[in-house]
SENU-255297 format. One record per residue: x, y, z of N, C-alpha, C, O in turn; residue number from 1; residue in three letters. Coordinates in steps of 0.1 Angstrom, whole numbers. Last residue first. Example, Ala and Ser with C-alpha at 12.3 -4.5 7.8 and 13.67 -1.06 7.14 Angstrom:
<rs>
R   nc1   nc2   nc3  cac1  cac2  cac3   cc1   cc2   cc3   oc1   oc2   oc3 num residu
R   128   -22    71   137   -11    71   129     0    79   134    11    80   2    Ser
R   132   -57    78   123   -45    78   132   -33    78   142   -33    85   1    Ala
</rs>
This chain:
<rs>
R   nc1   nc2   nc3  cac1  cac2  cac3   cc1   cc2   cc3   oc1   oc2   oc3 num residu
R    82   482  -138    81   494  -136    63   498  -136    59   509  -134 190    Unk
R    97   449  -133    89   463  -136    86   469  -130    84   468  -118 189    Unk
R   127   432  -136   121   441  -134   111   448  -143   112   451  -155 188    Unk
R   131   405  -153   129   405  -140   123   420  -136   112   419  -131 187    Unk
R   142   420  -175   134   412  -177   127   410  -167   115   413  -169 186    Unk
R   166   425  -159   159   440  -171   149   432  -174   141   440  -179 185    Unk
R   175   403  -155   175   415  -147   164   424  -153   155   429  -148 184    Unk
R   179   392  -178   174   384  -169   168   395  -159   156   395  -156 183    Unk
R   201   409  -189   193   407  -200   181   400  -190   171   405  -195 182    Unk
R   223   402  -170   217   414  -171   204   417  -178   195   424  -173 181    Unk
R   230   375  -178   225   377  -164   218   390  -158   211   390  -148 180    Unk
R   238   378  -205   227   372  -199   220   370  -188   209   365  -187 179    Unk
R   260   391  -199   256   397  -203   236   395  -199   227   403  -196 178    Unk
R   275   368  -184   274   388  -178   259   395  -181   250   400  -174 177    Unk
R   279   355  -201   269   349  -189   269   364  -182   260   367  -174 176    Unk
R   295   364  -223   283   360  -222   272   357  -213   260   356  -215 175    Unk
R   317   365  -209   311   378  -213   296   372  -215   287   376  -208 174    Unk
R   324   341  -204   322   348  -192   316   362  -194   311   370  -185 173    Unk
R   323   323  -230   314   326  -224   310   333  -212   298   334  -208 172    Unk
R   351   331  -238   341   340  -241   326   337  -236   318   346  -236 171    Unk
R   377   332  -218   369   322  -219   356   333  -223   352   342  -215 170    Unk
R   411   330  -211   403   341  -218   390   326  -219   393   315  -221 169    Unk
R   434   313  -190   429   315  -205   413   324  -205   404   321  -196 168    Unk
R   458   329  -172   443   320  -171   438   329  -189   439   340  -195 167    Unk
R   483   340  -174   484   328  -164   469   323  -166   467   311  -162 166    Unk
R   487   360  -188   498   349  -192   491   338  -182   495   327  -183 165    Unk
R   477   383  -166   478   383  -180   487   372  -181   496   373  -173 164    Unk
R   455   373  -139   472   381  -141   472   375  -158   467   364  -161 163    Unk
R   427   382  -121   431   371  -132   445   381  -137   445   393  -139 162    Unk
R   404   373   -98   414   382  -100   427   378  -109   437   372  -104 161    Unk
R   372   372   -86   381   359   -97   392   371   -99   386   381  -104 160    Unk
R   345   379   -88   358   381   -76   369   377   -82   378   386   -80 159    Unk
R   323   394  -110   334   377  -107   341   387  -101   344   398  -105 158    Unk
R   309   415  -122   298   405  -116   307   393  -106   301   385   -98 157    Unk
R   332   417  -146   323   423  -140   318   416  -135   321   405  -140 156    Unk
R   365   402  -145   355   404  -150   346   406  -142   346   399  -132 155    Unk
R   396   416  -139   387   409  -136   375   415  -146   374   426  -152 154    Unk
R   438   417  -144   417   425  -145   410   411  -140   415   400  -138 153    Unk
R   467   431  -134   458   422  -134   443   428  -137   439   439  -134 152    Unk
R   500   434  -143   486   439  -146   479   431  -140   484   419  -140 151    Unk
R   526   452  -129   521   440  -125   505   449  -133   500   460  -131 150    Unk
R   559   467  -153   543   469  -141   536   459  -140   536   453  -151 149    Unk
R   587   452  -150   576   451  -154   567   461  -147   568   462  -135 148    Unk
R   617   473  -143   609   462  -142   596   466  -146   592   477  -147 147    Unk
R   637   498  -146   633   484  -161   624   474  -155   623   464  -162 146    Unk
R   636   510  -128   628   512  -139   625   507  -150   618   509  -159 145    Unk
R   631   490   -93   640   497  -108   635   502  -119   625   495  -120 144    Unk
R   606   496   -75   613   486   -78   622   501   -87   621   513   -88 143    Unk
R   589   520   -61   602   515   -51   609   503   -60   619   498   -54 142    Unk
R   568   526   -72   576   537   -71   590   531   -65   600   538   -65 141    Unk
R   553   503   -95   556   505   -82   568   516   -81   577   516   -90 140    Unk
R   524   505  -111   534   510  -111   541   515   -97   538   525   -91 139    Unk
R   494   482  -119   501   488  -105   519   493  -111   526   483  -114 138    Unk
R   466   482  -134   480   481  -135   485   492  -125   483   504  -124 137    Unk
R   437   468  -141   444   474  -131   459   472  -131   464   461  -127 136    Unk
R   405   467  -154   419   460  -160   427   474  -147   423   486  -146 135    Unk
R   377   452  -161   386   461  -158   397   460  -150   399   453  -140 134    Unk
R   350   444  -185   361   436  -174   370   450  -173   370   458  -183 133    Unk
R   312   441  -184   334   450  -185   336   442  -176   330   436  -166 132    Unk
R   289   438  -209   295   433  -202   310   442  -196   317   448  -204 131    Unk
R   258   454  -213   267   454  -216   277   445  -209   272   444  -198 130    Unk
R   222   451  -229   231   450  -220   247   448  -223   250   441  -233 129    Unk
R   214   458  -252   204   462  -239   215   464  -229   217   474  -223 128    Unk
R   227   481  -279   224   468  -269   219   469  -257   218   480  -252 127    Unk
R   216   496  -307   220   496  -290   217   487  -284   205   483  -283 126    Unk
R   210   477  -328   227   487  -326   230   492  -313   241   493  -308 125    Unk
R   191   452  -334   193   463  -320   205   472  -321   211   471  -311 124    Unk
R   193   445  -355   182   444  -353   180   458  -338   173   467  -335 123    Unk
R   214   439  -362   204   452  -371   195   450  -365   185   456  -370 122    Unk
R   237   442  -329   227   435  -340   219   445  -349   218   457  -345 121    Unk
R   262   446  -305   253   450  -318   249   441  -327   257   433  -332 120    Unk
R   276   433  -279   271   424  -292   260   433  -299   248   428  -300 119    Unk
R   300   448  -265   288   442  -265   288   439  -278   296   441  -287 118    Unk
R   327   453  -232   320   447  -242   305   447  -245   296   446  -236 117    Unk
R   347   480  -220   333   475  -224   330   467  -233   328   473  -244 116    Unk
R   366   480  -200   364   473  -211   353   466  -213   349   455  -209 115    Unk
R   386   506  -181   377   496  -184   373   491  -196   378   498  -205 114    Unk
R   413   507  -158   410   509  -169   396   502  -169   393   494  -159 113    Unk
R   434   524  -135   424   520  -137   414   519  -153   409   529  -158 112    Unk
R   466   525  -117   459   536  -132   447   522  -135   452   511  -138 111    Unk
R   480   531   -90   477   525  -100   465   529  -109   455   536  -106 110    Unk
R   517   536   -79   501   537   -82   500   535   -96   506   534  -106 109    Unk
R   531   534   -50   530   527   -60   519   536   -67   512   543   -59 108    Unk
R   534   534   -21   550   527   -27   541   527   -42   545   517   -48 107    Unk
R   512   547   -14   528   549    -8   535   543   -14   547   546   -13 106    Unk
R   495   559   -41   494   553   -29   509   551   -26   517   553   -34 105    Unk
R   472   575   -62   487   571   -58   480   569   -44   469   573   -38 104    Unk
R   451   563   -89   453   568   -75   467   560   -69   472   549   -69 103    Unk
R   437   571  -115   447   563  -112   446   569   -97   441   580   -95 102    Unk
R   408   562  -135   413   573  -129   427   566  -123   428   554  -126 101    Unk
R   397   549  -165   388   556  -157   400   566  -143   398   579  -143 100    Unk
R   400   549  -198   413   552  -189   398   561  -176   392   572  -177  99    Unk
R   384   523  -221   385   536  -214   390   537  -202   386   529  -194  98    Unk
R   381   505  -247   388   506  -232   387   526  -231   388   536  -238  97    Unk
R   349   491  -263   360   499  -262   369   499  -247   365   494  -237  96    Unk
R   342   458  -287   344   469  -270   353   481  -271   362   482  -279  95    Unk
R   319   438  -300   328   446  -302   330   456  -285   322   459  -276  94    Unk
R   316   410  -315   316   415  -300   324   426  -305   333   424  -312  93    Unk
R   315   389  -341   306   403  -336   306   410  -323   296   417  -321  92    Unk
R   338   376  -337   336   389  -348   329   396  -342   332   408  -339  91    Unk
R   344   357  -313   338   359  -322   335   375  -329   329   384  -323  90    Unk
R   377   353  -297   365   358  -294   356   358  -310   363   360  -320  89    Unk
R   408   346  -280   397   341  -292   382   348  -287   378   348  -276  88    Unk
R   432   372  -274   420   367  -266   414   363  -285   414   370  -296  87    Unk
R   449   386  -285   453   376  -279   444   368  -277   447   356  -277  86    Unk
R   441   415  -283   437   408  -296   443   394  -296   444   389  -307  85    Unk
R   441   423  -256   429   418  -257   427   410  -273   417   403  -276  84    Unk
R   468   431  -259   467   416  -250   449   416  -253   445   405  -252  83    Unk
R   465   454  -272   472   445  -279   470   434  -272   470   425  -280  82    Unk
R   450   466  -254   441   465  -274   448   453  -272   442   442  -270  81    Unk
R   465   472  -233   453   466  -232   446   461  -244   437   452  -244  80    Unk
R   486   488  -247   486   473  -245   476   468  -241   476   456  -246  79    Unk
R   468   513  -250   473   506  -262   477   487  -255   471   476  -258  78    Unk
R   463   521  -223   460   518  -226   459   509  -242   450   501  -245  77    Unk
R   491   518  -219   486   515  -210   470   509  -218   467   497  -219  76    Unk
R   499   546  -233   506   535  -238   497   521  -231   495   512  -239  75    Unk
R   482   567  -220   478   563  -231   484   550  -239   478   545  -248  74    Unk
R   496   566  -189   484   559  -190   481   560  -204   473   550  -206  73    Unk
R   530   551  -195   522   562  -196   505   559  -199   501   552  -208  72    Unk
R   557   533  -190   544   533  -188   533   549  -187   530   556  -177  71    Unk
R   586   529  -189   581   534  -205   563   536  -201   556   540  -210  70    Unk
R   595   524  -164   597   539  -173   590   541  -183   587   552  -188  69    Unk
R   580   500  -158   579   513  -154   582   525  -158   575   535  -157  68    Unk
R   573   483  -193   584   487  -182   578   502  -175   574   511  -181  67    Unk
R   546   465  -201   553   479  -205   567   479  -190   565   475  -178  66    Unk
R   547   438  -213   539   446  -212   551   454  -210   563   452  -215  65    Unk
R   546   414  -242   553   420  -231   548   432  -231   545   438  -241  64    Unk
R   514   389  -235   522   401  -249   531   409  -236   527   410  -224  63    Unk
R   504   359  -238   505   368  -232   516   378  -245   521   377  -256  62    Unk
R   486   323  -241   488   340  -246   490   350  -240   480   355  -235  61    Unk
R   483   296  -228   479   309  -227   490   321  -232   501   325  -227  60    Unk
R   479   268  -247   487   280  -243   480   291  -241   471   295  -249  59    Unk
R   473   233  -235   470   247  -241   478   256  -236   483   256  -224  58    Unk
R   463   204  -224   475   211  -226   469   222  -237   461   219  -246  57    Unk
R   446   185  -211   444   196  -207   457   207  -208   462   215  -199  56    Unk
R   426   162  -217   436   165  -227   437   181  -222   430   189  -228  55    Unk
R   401   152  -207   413   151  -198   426   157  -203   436   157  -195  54    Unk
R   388   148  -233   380   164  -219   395   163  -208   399   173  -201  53    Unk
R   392   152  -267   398   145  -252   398   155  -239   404   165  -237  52    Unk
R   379   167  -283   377   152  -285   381   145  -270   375   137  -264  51    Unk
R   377   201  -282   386   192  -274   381   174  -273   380   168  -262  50    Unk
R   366   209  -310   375   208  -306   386   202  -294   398   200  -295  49    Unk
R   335   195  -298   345   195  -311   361   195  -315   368   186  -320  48    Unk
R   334   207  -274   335   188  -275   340   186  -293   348   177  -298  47    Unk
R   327   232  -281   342   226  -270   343   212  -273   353   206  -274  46    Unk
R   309   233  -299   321   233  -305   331   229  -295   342   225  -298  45    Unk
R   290   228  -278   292   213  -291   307   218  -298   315   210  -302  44    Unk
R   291   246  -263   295   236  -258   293   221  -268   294   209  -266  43    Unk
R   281   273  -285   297   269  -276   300   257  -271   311   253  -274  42    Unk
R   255   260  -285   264   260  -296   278   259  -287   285   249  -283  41    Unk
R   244   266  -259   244   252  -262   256   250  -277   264   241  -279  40    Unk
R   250   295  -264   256   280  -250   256   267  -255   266   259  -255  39    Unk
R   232   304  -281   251   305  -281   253   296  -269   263   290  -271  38    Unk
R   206   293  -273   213   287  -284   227   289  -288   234   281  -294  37    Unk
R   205   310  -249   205   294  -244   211   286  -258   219   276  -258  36    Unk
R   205   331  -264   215   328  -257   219   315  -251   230   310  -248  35    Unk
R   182   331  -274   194   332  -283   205   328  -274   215   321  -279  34    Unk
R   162   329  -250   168   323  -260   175   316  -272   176   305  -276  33    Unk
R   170   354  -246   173   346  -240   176   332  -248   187   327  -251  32    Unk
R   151   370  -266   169   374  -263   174   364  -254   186   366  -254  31    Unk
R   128   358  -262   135   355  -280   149   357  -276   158   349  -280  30    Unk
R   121   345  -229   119   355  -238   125   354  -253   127   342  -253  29    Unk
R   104   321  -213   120   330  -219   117   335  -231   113   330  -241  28    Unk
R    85   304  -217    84   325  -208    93   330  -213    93   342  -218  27    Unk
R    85   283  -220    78   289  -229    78   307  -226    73   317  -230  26    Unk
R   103   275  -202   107   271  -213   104   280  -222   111   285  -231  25    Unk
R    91   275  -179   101   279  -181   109   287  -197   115   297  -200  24    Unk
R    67   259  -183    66   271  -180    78   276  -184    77   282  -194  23    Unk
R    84   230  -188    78   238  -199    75   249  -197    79   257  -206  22    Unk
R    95   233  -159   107   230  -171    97   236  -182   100   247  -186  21    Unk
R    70   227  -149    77   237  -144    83   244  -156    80   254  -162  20    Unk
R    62   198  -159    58   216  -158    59   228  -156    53   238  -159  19    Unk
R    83   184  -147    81   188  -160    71   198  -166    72   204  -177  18    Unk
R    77   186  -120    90   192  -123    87   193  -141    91   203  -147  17    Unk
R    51   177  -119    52   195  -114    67   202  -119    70   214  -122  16    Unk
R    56   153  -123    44   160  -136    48   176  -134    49   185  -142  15    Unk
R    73   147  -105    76   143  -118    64   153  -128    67   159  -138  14    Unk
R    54   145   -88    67   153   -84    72   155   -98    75   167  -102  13    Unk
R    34   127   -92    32   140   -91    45   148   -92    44   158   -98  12    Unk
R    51   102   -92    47   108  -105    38   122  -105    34   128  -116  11    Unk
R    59   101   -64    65   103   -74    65   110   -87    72   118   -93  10    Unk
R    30    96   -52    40   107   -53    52   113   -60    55   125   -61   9    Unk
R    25    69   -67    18    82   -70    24    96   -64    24   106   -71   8    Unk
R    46    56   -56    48    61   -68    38    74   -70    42    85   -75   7    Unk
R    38    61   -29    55    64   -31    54    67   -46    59    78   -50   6    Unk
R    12    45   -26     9    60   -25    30    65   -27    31    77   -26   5    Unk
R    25    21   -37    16    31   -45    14    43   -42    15    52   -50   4    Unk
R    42    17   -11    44    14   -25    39    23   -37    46    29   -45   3    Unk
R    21    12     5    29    27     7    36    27    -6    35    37   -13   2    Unk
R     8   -12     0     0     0     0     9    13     0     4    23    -5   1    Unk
</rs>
């Protein structure tokens, strides 16, 4: 007897979760959507290209950055172009960098950048939402003047604090920014 009333519970649980999943399904909006179809695309081309998931040899890309003496916030921002054309990314993203402020501090300072990405369409030229990653280069007043300045950026919405040469560029993190905003602006009314 509990047998039955176990399955019949079951297959209620079962009817509510696959109702759910169709609600879901059918609410997401066309911009979503699209997005659930660049994910699902991205992750047939990763099994494309990587045949072997334990095959975990790859190069990260790095460009030599600037020496303390040669570092001027418009050079600064030129290597930011040059390590971001390092980065695999699809055609249609396009971004600009912009030099937001520098602040000295006792042994050092550091000049603050940002990097706006987005995905223009004819359909939309203004995008709803945008993604940045921003980019922080520390010039220390106490090493020698031929040493490196230390870069690091992060991407918008991630704690995650990423040094140039050392973590590979991954285009779905602009993408999940983006879609997470697109969700937001969807989520709210007015």
């Amino acid at each position: 007897m509990e047998d039955m009333y176990m399955n019949e519970a079951k297959k209620m649980i079962d009817d509510f979760i696959d109702l759910a999943f169709h609600r879901l399904e059918t609410s997401m909006s066309d911009r979503e959507k699209s997005f659930e179809s660049i994910r699902q695309l991205h992750k047939t081309r990763d099994t494309l290209i990587h045949k072997d998931p334990k095959d975990t040899t790859y190069s990260v890309e790095n460009i030599e950055w600037l020496t303390i003496a040669e570092f001027t916030p418009q050079r600064g921002k030129e290597k930011i172009r040059e390590f971001i054309a390092t980065w695999q990314f699809e055609n249609s993203w396009l971004y600009c960098v912009d030099f937001l402020h520098e602040e000295d501090h006792e042994f050092d300072k550091r000049y603050f950048y940002r990097l706006k990405w987005s995905i223009p369409t004819r359909r939309m030229p203004i995008p709803r939402a945008t993604a940045s990653v921003y980019f922080t280069y520390v010039v220390s007043k106490i090493r020698p003047p031929d040493s490196p300045v230390e870069v690091f950026y992060v991407f918008e919405t991630n704690r995650l604090i990423h040094k140039p040469g050392l973590s590979r560029f991954r285009e779905m993190w602009l993408k999940d920014i983006i879609e997470s905003k697109v969700k937001m602006i969807n989520a709210v009314t007015f």
